[in-house]
C-alpha positions as CSV (number, residue, x, y, z in Angstrom):
1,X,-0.7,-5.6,16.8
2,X,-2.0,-2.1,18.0
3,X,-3.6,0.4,15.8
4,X,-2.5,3.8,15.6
5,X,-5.0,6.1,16.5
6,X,-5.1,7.7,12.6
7,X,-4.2,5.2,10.2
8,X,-4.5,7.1,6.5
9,X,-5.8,4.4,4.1
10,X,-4.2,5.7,-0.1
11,X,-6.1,4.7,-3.1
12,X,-3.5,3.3,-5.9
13,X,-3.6,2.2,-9.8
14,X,-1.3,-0.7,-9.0
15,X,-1.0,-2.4,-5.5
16,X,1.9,-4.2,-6.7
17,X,3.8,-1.3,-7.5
18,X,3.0,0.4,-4.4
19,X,4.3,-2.4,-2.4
20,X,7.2,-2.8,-4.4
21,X,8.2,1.1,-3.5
22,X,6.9,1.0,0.3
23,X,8.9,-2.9,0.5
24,X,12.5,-0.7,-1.0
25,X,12.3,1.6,2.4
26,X,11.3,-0.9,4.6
27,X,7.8,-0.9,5.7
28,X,6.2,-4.4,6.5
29,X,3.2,-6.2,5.3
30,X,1.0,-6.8,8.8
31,X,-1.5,-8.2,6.5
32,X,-3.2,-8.1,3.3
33,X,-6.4,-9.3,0.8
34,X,-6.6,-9.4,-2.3
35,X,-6.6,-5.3,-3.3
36,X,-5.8,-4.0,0.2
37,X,-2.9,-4.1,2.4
38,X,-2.1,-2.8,5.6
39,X,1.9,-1.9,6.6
40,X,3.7,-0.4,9.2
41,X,7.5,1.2,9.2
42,X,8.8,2.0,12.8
43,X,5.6,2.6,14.3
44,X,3.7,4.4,11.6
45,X,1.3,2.7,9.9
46,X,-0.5,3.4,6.4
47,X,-3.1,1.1,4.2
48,X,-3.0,1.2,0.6
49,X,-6.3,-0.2,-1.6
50,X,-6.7,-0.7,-5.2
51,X,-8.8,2.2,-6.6
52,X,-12.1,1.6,-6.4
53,X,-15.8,3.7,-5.9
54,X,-16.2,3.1,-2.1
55,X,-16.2,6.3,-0.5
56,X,-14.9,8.2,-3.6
57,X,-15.6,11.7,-2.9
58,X,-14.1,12.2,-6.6
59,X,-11.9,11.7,-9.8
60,X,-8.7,11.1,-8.8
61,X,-6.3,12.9,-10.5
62,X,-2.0,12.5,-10.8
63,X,-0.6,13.3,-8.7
64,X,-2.7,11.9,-5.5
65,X,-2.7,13.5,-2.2
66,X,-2.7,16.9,-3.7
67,X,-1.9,19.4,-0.8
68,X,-0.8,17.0,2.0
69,X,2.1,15.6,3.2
70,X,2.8,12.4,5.8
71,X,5.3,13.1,7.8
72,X,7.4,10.0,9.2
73,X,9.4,9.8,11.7
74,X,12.6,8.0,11.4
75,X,15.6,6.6,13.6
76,X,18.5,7.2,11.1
77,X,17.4,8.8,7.7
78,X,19.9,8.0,5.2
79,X,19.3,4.2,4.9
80,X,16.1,5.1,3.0
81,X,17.3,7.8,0.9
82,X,20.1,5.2,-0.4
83,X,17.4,2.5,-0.6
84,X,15.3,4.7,-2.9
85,X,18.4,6.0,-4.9
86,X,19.6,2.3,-5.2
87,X,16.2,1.5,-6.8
88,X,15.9,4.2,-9.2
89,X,13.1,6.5,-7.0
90,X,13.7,10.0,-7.7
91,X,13.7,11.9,-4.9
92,X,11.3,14.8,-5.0
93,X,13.4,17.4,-2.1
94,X,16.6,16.3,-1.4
95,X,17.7,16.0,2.2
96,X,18.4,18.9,4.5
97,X,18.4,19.9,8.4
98,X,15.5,22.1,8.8
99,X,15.1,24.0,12.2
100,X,11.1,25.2,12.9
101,X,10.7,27.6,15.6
102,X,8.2,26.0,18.3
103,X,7.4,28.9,20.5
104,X,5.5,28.8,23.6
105,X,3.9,31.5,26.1
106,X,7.2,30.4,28.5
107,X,10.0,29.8,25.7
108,X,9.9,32.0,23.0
109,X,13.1,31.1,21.6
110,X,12.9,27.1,20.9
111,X,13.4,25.2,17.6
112,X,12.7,21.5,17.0
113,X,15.4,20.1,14.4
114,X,14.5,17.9,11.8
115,X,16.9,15.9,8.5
116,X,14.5,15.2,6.1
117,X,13.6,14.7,2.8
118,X,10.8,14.2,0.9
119,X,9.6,11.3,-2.1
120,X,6.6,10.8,-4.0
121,X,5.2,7.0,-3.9
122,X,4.3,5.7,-7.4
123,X,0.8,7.5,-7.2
124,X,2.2,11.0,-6.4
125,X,1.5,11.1,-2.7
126,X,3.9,13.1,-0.8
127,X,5.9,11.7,1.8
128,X,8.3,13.2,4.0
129,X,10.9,11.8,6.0
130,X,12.5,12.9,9.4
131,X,15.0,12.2,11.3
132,X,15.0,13.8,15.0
133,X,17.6,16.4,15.5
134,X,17.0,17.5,18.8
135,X,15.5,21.2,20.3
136,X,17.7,23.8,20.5
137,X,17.3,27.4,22.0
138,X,18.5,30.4,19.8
């Protein structure tokens, strides 16, 4: 297995729970110990460890991850919002086509398109979906 060159490692109150939500949209256990586990979802990859003090910068406070957002990339989107519906996960911004203006010094007219949505895993970190939609010019 190769590592991704930023691999974001969450603390969580309950590894079990974690894995149960992360499991419902398809990541995979590449491997695990006894409070950590390491997955990876169609090339992303994330680790997720039982709260403890190493390298605890601070309290941790509900919800976790306060001010960031991991965006994942997807092949086909709607699989996991059903997934997460199907297992009760409320979904935290439903999902939409978004269009973000990507503006260079030779194209000043170009927009990447994104479906996406966004969830929050049983600790409150934000995750948000998408789904490739192509570049258009306006």
């Amino acid at each position: 297995m190769k590592f991704n060159k930023l691999v974001p490692e969450l603390k969580v109150t309950n590894l079990k729970n974690s894995l149960d939500f992360y499991s419902c949209i398809g990541f995979k256990i590449e491997y695990q110990r006894d409070s950590f586990v390491f997955l990876s979802f169609q090339g992303s990859q994330i680790m997720l460890e039982k709260i403890n003090t190493n390298w605890s910068t601070g309290k941790l406070v509900r919800p976790f991850g306060r001010g960031i957002n991991f965006q994942i990339e997807v092949k086909k989107i709607r699989p996991l919002v059903e997934a997460l519906k199907k297992n009760k996960y409320s979904i935290f911004q439903k999902l939409k086509d978004n269009w973000y203006k990507i503006s260079g010094a030779n194209d000043k007219n170009k927009f990447v398109g994104c479906r996406e949505f966004l969830v929050q895993d049983p600790d409150g970190y934000l995750l948000r979906f998408s789904e490739s939609l192509g570049i258009k010019k306006s």
